[in-house]
N, C-alpha and C positions, 0 to 999 in steps of 0.2 A: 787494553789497547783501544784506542780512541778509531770509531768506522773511515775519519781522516785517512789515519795510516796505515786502515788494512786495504783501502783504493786507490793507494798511492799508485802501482802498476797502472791505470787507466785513469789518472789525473787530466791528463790532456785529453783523452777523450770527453772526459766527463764532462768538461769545459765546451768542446763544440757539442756535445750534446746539450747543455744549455741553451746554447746558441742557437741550435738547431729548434729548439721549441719557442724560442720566441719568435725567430722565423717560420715555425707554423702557425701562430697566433695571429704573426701580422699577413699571411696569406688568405687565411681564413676570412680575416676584415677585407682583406681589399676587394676580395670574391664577391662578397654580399653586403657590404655595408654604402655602397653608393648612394644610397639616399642619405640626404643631411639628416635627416629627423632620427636617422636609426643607428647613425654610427659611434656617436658619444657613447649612448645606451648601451649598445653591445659591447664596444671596445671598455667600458666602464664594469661591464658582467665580467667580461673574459678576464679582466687584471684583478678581480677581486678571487677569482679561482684560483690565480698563480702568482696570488702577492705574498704568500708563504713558501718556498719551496720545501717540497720535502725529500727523503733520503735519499730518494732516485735510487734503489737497492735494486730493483727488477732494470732497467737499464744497465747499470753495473755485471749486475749476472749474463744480461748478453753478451755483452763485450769482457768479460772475464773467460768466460767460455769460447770463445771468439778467438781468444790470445792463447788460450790452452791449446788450442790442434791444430791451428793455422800450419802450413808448413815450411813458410820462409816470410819475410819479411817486407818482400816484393807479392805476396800473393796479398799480403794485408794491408799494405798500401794500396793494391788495387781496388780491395772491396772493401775499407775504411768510410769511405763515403756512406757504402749503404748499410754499413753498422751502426754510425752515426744516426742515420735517419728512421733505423727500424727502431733502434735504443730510445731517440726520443720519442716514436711511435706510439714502443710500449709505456712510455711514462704518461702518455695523451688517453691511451685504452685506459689504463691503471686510474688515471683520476675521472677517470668519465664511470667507471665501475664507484666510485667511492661518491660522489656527487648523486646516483642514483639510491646508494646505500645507506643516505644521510636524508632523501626523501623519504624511503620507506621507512626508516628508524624515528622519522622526524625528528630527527639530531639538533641543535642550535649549534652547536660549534665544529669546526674541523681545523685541524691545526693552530688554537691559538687564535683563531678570531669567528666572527660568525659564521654557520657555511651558507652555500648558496643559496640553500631554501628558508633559510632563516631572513637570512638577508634581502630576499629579492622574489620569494615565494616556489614556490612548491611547484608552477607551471612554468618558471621559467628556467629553473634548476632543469628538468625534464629534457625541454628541450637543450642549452646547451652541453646536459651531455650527452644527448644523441650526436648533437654537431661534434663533438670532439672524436665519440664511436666512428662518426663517417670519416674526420678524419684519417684516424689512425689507417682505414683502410686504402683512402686514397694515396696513405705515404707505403704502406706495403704494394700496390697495383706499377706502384711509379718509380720504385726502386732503381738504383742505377747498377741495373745486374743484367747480363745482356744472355744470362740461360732463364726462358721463360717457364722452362718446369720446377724450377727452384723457388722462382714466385706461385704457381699454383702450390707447390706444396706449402711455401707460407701464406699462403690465401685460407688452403685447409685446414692447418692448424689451430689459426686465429679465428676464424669462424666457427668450429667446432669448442675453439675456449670457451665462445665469449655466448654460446648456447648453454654451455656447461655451467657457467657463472650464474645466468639467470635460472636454468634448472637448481642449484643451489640456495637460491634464495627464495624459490618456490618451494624446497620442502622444509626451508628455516619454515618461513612463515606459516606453509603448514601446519607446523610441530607448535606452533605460538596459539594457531588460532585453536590447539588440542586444550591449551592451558595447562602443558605438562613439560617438565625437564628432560632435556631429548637423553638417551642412554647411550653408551659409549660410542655406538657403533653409529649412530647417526649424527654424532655430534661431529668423528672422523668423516663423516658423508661431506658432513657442511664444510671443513674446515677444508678439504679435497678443493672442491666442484668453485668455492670461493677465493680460497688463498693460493693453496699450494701448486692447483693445475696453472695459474697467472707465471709462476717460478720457474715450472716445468718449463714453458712454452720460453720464457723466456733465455733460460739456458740453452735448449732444444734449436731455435732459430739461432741463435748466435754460433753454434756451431755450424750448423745448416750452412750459411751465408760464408763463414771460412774455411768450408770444403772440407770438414771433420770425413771421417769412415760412419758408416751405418753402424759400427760399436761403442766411436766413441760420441757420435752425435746422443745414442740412447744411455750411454754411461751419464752425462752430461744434464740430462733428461731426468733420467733419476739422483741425479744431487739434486737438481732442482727441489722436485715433488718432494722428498727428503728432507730439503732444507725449509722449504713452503711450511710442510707440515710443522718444523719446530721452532718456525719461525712466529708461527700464528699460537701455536702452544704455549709459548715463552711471552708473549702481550696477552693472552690469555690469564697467565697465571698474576702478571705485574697487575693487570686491570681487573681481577676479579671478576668480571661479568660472562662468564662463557655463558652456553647455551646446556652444557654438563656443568653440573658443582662440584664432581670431587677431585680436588686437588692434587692429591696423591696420585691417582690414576693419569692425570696430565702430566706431569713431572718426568712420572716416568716413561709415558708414550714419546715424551721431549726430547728426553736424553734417548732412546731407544732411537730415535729419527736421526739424532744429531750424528750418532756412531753409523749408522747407515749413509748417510749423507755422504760422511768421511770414507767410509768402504767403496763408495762409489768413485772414488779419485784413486784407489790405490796402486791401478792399471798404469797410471802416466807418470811419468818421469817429473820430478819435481822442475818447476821456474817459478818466478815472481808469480804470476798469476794465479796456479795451482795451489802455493802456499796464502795467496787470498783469501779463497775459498773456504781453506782450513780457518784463516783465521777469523772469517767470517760467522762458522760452525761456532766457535767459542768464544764469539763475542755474544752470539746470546746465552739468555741467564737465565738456566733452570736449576733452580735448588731442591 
């Protein structure tokens, strides 16, 4: 089953969520780019970051999670807007983490063409993704949500990820500068703090924002973290390169996540969205 037709449920979102990100790009410009000398430049950085898009799977999860607990139809037209805008958000956090992750690795390619630091250098990779970091926060601060403790708690969240992420990437490198293969338990460290907490938070807010229960926002929560994990397992295993070499032991940590994933859905009544989810679980491939 082609990822097409397992997001078929939030097709049209997915669509203003597009939408919504090149409307944050072209905010972004018009905020700072007033000077002639500096806007080709920039505006020419920023379209070389999003002239590939990619799977937008962490937006997806919010808004699949969103549709999972809502409780009428009328509650999610009201706060479609700011699912919309968290969704693209987190697609703007998301490549702002992977632009940084491509300086440290000193990557040459991300998607299919050169990445930012290849292309345009190592200092100014840095900087646009901090600007996209800042963004993202200023599209959670601004949400069109009119309960302000809804937004501190996604203020908490997302700041507490996105400390978590670079803690992750502090004790990868750690473990590199040992010159040693990290062991199971640290390689699940990294695979946490960098993949799977981004999933988490992602499922986690989308409930948040459709006014899920305090059980099923954390059910929701953990398919995330769940699926993060088997998610990063299963490119692990396709790419060969983890930071653990044994195979075997991946595989089946994969499949062990992927059943837990599913476990965490089996409280809710099935709909379109819910069977997403599942079919999300089994669209990745661990053999």
């Amino acid at each position: 089953m082609k990822l097409k037709s397992i997001l078929e449920p939030i097709s049209d979102e997915h669509k203003l969520v597009e939408k919504e990100l090149g409307q944050q790009i072209a905010g972004i410009l018009s905020k700072h780019t007033g000077e002639s000398w500096s806007e080709g430049y920039v505006t020419k950085v920023l379209q070389h970051v999003f002239n590939i898009p990619g799977k937008m799977l962490r937006p997806a999860l919010c808004l699949l999670a969103a549709k999972s607990v809502v409780s009428s139809e009328k509650v999610y037209q009201d706060r479609k807007e700011a699912l919309v805008k968290l969704a693209a958000g987190i697609e703007l956090l998301h490549t702002a983490s992977l632009i940084h992750d491509d300086i440290i690795d000193e990557a040459d390619t991300r998607r299919s063409q050169h990445s930012l630091n290849a292309e345009y250098g190592s200092k100014i990779a840095v900087l646009v993704g901090d600007i996209l970091f800042a963004q993202f926060f200023s599209i959670v601060l601004n949400l069109p949500l009119k309960d302000w403790e809804m937004k501190t708690q996604l203020l908490s969240l997302f700041s507490n990820l996105t400390q978590a992420m670079c803690f992750g990437e502090v004790f990868q490198q750690k473990l590199l500068s040992l010159k040693r293969d990290a062991d199971f338990s640290e390689y699940l460290i990294i695979l946490e703090k960098k993949t799977a907490l981004l999933m988490e938070a992602s499922c986690r807010s989308g409930a948040i924002i459709a006014g899920g229960s305090e059980k099923e926002i954390q059910s929701f929560a953990d398919f995330g973290l769940s699926f993060g994990y088997a998610f990063q397992l299963a490119d692990d295993i396709a790419d060969e390169d983890a930071v653990y070499s044994k195979m075997p032991d991946i595989a089946a940590e994969g499949r062990s996540r992927i059943n837990s994933a599913k476990g965490s859905l089996n409280s809710f009544s099935e709909n379109a969205s819910i069977k997403s989810l599942y079919n999300l679980c089994d669209f990745l491939k661990i053999d």
